[in-house]
C-alpha positions as semicolon CSV with decimal commas, in nm:
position;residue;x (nm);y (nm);z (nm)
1;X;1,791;0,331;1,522
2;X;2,021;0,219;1,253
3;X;2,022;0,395;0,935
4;X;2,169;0,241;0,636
5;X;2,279;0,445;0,257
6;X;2,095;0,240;-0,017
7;X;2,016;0,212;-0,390
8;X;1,682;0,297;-0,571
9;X;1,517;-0,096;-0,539
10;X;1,362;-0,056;-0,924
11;X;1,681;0,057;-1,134
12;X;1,968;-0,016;-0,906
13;X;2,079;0,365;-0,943
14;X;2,285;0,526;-0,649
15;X;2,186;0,893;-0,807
16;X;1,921;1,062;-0,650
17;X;1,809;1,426;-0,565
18;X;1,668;1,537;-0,212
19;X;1,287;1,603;-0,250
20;X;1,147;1,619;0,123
21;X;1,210;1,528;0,461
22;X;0,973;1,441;0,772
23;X;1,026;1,341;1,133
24;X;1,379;1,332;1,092
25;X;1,428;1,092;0,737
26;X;1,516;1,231;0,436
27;X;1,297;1,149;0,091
28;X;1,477;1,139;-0,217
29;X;1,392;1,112;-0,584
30;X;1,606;0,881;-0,790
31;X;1,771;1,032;-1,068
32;X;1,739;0,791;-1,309
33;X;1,370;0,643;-1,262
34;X;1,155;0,892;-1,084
35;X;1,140;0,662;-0,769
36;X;1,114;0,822;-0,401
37;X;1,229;0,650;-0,129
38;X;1,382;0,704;0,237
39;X;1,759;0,728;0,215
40;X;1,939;0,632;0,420
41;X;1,715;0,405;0,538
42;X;1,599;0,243;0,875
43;X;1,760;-0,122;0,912
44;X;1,550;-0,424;0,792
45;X;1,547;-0,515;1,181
46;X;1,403;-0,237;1,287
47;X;1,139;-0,217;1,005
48;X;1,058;-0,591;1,087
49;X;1,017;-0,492;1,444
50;X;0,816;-0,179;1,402
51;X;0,587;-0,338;1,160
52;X;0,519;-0,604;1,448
53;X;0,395;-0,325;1,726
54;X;0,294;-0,097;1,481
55;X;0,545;0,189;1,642
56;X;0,751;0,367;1,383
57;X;1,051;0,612;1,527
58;X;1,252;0,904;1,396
59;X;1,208;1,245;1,572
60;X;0,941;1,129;1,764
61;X;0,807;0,774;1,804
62;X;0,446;0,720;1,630
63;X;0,195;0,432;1,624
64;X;0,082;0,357;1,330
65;X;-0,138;0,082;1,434
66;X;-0,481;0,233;1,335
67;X;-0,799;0,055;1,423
68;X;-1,097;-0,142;1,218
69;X;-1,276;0,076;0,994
70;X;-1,642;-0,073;0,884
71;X;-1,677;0,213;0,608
72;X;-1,362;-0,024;0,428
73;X;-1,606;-0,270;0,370
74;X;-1,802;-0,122;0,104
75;X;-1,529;0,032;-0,070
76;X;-1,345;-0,294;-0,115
77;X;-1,678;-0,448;-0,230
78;X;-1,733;-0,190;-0,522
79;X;-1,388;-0,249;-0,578
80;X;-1,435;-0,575;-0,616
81;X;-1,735;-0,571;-0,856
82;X;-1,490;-0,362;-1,076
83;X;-1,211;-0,603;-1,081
84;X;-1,379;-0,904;-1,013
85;X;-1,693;-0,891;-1,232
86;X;-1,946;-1,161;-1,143
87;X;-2,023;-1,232;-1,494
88;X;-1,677;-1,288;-1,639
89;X;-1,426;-1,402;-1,306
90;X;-1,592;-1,647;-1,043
91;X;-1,430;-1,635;-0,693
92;X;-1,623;-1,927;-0,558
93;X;-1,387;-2,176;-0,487
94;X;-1,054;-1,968;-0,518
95;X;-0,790;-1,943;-0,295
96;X;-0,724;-1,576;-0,176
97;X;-0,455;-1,479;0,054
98;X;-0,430;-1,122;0,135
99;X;-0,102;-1,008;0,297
100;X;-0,100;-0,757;0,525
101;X;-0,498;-0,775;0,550
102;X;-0,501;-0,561;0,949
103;X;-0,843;-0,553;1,105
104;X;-0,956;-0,790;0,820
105;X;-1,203;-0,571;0,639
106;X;-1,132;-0,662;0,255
107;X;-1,148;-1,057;0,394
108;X;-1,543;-0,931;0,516
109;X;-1,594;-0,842;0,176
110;X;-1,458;-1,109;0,031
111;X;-1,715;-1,338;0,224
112;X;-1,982;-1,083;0,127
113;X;-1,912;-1,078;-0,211
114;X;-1,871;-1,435;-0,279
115;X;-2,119;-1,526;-0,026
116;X;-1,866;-1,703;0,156
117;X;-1,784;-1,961;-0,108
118;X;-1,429;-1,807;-0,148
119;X;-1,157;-1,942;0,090
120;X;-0,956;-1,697;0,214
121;X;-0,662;-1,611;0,456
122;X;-0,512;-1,323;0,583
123;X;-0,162;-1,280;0,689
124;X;-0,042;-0,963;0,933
125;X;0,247;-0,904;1,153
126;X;0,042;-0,705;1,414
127;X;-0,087;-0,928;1,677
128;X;-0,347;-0,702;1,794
129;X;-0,505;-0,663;1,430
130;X;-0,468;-1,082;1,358
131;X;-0,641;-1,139;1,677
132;X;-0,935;-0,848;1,626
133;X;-0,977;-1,027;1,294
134;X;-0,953;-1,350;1,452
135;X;-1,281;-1,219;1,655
136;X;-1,486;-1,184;1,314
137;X;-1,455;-1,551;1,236
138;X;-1,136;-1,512;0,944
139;X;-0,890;-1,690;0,940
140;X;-0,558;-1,466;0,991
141;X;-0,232;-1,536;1,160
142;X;0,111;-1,454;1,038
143;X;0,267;-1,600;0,703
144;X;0,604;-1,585;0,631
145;X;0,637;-1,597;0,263
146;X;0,992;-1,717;0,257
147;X;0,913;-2,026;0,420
148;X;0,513;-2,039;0,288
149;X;0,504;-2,301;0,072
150;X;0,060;-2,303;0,003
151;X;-0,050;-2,199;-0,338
152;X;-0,342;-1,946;-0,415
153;X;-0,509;-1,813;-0,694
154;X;-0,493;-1,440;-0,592
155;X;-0,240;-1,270;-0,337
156;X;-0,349;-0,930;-0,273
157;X;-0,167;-0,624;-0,067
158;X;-0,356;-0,330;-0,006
159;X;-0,177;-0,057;0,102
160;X;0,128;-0,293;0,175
161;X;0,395;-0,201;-0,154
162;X;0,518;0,116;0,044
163;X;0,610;-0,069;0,405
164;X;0,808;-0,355;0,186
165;X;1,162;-0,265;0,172
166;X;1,241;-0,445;-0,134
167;X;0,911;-0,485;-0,349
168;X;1,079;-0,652;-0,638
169;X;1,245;-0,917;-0,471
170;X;0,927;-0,951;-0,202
171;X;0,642;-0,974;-0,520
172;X;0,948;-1,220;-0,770
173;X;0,943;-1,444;-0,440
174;X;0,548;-1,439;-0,402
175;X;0,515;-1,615;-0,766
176;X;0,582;-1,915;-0,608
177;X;0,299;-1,935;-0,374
178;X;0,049;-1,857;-0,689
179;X;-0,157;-2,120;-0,895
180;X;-0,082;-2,123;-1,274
181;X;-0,254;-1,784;-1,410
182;X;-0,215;-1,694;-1,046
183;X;-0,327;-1,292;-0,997
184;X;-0,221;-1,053;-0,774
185;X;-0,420;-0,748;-0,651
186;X;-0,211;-0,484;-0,535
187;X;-0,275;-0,132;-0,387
188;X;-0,038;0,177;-0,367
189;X;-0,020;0,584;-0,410
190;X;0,042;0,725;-0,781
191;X;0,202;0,977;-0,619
192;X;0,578;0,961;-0,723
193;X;0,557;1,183;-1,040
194;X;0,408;1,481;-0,843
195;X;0,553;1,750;-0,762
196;X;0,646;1,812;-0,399
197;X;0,397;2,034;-0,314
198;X;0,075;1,825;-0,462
199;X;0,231;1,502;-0,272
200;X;-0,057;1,390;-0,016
201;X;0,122;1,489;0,353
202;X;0,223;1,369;0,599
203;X;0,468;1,122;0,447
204;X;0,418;0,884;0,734
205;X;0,798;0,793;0,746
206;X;0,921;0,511;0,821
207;X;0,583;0,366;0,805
208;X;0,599;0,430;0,463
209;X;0,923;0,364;0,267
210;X;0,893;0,480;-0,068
211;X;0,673;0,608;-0,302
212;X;0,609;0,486;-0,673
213;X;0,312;0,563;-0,963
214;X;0,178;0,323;-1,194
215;X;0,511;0,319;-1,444
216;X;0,687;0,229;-1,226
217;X;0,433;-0,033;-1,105
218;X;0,328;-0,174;-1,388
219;X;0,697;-0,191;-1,526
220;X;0,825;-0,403;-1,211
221;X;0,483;-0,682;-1,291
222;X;0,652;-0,683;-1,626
223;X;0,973;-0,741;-1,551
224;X;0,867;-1,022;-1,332
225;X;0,659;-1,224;-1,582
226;X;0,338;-1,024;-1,511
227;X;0,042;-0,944;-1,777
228;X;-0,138;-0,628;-1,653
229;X;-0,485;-0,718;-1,602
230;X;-0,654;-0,403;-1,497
231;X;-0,552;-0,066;-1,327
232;X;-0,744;0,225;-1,199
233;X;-0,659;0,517;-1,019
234;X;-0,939;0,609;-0,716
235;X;-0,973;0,988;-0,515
236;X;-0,716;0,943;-0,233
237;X;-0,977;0,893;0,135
238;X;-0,727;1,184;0,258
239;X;-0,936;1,414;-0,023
240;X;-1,346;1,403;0,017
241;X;-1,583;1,546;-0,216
242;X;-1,786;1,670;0,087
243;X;-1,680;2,059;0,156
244;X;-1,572;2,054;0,514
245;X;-1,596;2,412;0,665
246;X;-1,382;2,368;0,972
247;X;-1,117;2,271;0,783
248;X;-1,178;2,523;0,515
249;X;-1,098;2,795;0,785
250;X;-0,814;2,614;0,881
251;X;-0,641;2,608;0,595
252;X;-0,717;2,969;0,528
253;X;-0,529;2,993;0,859
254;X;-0,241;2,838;0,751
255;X;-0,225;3,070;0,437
256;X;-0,191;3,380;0,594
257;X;0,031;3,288;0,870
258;X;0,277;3,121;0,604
259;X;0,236;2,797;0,717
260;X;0,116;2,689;0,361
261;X;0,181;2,843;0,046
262;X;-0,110;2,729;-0,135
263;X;-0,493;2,548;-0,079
264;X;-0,363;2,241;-0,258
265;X;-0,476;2,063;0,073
266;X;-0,822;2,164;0,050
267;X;-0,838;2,158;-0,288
268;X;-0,613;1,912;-0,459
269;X;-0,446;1,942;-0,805
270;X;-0,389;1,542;-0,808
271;X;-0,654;1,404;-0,601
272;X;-0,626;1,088;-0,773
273;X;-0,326;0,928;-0,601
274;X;-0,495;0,610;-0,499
275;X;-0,394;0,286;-0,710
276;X;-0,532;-0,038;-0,742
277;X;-0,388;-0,282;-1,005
278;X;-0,457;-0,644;-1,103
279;X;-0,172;-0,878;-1,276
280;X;-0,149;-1,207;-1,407
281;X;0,128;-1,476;-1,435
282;X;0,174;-1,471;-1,827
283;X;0,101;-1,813;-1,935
């Protein structure tokens, strides 16, 4: 594994302060922005290959290659009805490419939603998600957007922003695959304000890069020639409503044998660290 020293990707800045660390990477917080990110930093090889098997090393070597989860479905579709009203944006006959789109579930709801009159793509390094997908009748194979040259009227990433290594560079380059008023639909944690000890963990590095909030976010669209459409901020999956006693007693466990200093697992000071935000190419 090569590890390489690098700047915070929103400001430029070089100052930062340790926050965490996890399975042998270190997280730090840039001083200037708020921004955390891994530092130093796995090479762009390796994070090209690992994002291809799905295997992510440090300490130990995990998979991070998950499998198809139905119960997506109907999240993405109330989702959807939020940011995509029927009564005031029609998705029949747009172009939708989601990058990124695994097992394909937010492409199902996509053809649920808009009854199948939307045409849509997905795009995913993972062979083994692309070809499940495949299996459900959507079309998804990989897209390199540096070569990609097919325009769309909505890109979306879910839960994609945190494996990019550079997101300002990656989302600048994607303008030029979008129609005029273009949109993208992007997914992420509003998590990098918090302090250490309400962050959501595990970290999942090097899976995950780095960790923003919707400032930061909504500052980079900006920059870029973006016109913030609409942003809300969902319960993080990681924190149900439903009480769960078995892992109630655990983390009473973990409380008096040290472990944990606090419930803040259980019972969440920020549980909602789950973005979703829709931008527009300013006219």
């Amino acid at each position: 594994m090569n590890l390489k020293e690098i700047p915070c990707y929103n400001c430029g800045s070089k100052e930062y302060n340790f926050y965490d660390s996890e399975n042998g990477y270190n997280l730090v917080k840039c001083s200037k922005c708020g921004l955390l990110y891994i530092n130093p930093r796995p090479s762009l090889e390796d994070i090209s290959k690992a994002l291809a098997t799905g295997v992510h090393t440090g300490e130990k070597a995990i998979n991070f290659t998950g499998k198809y989860d139905e119960t997506k479905i109907n999240k993405y579709l109330r989702i959807l009805n939020e940011f995509y009203p029927k009564n005031s944006f029609g998705l029949s006959g747009k172009k939708w490419l989601d990058i990124g789109c695994g097992y394909g579930e937010l492409l199902e709801a996509l053809r649920i939603y808009t009854e199948g009159k939307a045409i849509t793509k997905g795009s995913d390094p993972n062979l083994a998600k692309a070809q499940f997908a495949q299996t459900k009748n959507l079309d998804v194979s990989f897209v390199d957007i540096d070569t990609h040259t097919e325009k769309y009227d909505v890109i979306s990433l879910l839960n994609v922003y945190s494996h990019i290594p550079d997101p300002v560079v990656y989302l600048s380059n994607l303008k030029k695959n979008l129609n005029p008023k273009g949109e993208i639909l992007l997914q992420t944690g509003h998590t990098c304000h918090l302090p250490v000890k309400h962050h959501r963990r595990p970290y999942q590095m090097p899976d995950h890069l780095h960790f923003a909030n919707q400032e930061i976010v909504e500052n980079i669209f900006k920059r870029l020639g973006f016109e913030v459409v609409h942003v809300n901020n969902y319960r993080n999956e990681f924190f149900p409503y439903t009480f769960n006693l078995w892992k109630f007693l655990k983390e009473v466990a973990k409380v008096f044998l040290r472990r944990r200093k606090s419930f803040h697992g259980l019972i969440p000071r920020y549980p909602y660290q789950d973005m979703f935000i829709r931008c527009r190419i300013k006219d």
